[in-house]
C-alpha positions in Angstrom: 0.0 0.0 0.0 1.8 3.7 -1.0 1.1 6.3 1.5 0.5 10.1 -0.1 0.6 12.6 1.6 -1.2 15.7 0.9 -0.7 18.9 1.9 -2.7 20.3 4.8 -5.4 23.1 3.4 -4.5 26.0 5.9 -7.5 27.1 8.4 -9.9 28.2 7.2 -13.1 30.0 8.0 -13.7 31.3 12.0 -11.0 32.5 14.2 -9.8 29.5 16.5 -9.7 30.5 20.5 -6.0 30.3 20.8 -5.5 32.5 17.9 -7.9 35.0 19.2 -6.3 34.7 22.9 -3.6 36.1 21.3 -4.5 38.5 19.6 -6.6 39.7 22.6 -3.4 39.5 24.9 -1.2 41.0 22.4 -3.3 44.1 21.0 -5.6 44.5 24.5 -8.7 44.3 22.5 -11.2 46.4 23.9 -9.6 48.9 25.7 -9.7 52.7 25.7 -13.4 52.1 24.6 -12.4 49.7 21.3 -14.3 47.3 20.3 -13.6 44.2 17.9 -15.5 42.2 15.0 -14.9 39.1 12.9 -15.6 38.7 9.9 -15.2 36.0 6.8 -13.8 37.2 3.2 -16.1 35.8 0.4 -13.4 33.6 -0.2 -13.9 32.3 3.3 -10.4 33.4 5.1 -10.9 34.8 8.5 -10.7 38.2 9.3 -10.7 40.2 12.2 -11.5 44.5 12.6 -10.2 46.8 15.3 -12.9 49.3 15.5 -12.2 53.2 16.7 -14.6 54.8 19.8 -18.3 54.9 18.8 -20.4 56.6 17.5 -17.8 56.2 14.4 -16.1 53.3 15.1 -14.2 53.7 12.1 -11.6 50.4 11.2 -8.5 51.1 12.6 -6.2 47.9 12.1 -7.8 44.6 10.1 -6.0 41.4 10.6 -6.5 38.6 7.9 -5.8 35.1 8.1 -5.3 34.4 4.5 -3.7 30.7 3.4 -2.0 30.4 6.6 -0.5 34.2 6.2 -1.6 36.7 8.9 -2.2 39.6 7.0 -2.1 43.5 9.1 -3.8 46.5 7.5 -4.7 50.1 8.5 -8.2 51.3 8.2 -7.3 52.6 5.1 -6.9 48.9 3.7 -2.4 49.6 3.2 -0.4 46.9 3.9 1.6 47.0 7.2 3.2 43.8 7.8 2.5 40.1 6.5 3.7 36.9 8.2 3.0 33.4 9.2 3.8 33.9 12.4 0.3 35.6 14.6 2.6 37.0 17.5 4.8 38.3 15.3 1.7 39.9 13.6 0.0 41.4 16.8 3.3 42.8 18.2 3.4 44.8 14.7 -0.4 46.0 15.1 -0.1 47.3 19.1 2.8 49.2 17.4 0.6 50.6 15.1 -2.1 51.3 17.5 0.5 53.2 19.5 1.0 55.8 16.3 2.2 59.5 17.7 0.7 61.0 20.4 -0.8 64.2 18.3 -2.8 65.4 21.6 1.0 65.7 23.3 2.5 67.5 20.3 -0.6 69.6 20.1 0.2 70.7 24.1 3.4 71.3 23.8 2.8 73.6 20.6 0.4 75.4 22.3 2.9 75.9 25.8 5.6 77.4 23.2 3.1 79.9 21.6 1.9 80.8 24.8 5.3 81.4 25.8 6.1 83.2 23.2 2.8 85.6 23.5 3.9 86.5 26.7 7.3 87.6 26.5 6.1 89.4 23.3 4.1 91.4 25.4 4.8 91.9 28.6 8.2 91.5 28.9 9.9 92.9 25.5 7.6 96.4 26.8 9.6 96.1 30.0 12.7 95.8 28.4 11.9 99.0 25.8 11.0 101.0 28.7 14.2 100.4 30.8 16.2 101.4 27.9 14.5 104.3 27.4 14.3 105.4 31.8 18.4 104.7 31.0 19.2 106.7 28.3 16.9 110.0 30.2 18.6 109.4 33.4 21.9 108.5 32.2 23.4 112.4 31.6 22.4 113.0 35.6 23.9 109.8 37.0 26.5 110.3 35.4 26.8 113.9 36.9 27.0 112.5 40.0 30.0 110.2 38.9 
């Protein structure tokens, strides 16, 4: 008797519980008011959306199971990292969910024009004035030199 063996068809269909334990562990699904969906392509691949704070809840990360390949995407549908490996994957999408902190930069913008304004006007007007008190009182202190 001649033993063939096939080639194992890749998972298909639903997420399995490990794979979304790790994703869960990995990304922190559902916090900072997140939620998460699954979904199945019409080719019947598993796929899994990050969605943003309601009452949007735009996509923010999709992660696709695709022939064994763990597929990451922004909510924009770009590519950001491909794999076989799903740790490997998540790792890569908490990085992305990370993405600058525009609320800091914002801050800190607005200290330095705040800063700004102020020694603009109140203390460059200081600084005129005790130039000018100088130059009227300089001739009589320097009569009493």
């Amino acid at each position: 008797m001649n033993v063939i063996a096939f080639q194992r068809k890749p998972l298909q269909g639903a997420w399995s519980e490990t794979e979304l334990a790790t994703l869960a562990d990995t990304i922190n699904l559902g916090h900072r008011g997140r939620e998460w969906e699954t979904g199945i392509t019409e080719n019947g691949d598993a796929q899994l959306y990050l969605l943003g704070p309601q009452p949007e809840q735009a996509c923010e990360l999709c992660v696709s199971r695709v022939d064994g390949q763990y597929i990451l995407e922004d909510g924009t549908g770009r590519l950001l990292f491909e794999h076989r490996s799903l740790p490997l994957v998540a790792a890569h999408a908490r990085t992305a969910l990370r993405g600058t902190r525009w609320w800091l930069v914002a801050r800190i913008v607005m200290v330095w024009c705040t800063i700004r304004h102020m020694l603009h006007d109140e203390i460059e007007p200081l600084m005129t004035e005790g130039e000018e008190l100088l130059v009227h009182f300089a001739p009589q202190l320097a009569a009493f030199v």
